[in-house]
C-alpha positions in Angstrom: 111.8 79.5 92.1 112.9 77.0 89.5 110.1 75.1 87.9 110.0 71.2 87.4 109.4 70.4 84.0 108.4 67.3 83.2 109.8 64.2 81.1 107.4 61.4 80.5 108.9 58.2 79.4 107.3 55.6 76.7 105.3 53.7 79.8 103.6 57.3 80.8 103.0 58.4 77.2 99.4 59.3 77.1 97.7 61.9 74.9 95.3 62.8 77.3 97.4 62.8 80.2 100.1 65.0 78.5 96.8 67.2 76.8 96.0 67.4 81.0 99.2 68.8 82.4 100.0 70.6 79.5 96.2 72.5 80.3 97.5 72.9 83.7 100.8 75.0 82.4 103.0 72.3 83.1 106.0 72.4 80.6 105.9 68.4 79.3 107.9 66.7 76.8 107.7 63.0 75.8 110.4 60.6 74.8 108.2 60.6 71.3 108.7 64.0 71.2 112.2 64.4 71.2 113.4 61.2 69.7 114.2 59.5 72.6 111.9 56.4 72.0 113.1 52.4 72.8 116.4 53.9 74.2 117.5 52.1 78.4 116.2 53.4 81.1 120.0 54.9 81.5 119.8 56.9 78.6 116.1 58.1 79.6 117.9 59.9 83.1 121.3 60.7 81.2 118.9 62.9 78.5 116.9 64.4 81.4 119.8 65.2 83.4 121.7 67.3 81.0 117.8 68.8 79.8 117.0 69.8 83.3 114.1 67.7 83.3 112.2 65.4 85.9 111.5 61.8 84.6 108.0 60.6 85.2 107.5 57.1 84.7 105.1 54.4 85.8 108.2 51.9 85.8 108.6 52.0 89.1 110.6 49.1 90.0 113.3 50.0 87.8 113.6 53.6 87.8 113.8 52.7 91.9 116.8 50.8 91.3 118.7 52.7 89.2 118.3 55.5 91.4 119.5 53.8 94.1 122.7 52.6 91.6 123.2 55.8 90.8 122.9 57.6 94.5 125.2 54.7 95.9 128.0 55.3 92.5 127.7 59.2 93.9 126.0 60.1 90.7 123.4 62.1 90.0 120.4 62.8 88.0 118.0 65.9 87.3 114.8 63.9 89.4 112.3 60.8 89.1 108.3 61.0 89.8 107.1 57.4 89.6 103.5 56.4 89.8 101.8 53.2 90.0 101.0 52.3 86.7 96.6 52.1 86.5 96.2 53.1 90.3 95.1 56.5 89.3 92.8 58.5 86.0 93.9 60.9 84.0 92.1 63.9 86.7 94.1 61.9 89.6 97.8 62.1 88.1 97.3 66.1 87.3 96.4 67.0 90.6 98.8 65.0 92.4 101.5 66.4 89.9 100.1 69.6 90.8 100.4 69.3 94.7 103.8 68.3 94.1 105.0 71.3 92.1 103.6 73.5 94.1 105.9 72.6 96.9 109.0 71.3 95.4 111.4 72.9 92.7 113.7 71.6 89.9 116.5 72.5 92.6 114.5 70.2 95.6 114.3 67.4 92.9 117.8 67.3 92.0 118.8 63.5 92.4 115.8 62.7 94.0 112.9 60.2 93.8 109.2 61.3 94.7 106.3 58.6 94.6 102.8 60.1 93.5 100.9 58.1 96.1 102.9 60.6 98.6 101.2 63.7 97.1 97.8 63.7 98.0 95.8 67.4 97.1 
């Protein structure tokens, strides 16, 4: 099965959060991380499409609509995760990230959007 890895963008960025699923196993890099920071939300999916990454990002409104720009173009993109941004703690996001992973692959995610609220342990 291929694994998601995860991509957090500069809204998700959260030392405790990434110290969390990185606990959990969870192969995490941050726009920080990899030089990626204050570049479009374009340029976010364009980096974690040819990386083979899923985007997770508490901008949900726009991710949303670039997905759907993208899907309606006939483009594609490696995945988005979106969560409401200050609905859930730390505890919350990595379980829910969890239950998600242990159900979907990299493959499944392929030019897909999940919402977190949707994946309840």
């Amino acid at each position: 099965m291929d694994r998601i890895t995860l991509y957090l963008d500069e809204d998700a960025i959260d030392e405790d959060f990434v110290r969390a699923l990185r606990s959990h196993n969870i192969d995490v890099l941050t726009v920080a991380e990899v030089g990626m920071l204050h570049r479009s939300d374009s340029e976010q999916l364009d980096w974690v499409k040819q990386n083979k990454r899923v985007l997770f990002s508490f901008n949900t409104k726009d991710f949303y609509q670039l997905h759907t720009q993208l899907v309606k173009q006939g483009l594609t993109h490696a995945g988005i995760l979106l969560a409401p941004q200050q609905r859930y703690r730390v505890g919350e996001l990595v379980r829910r990230v969890l239950a998600l992973k242990a159900v979907k692959t990299a493959k499944d995610m392929q030019s897909n959007i999940e919402f977190l609220s949707k994946w309840n342990p």
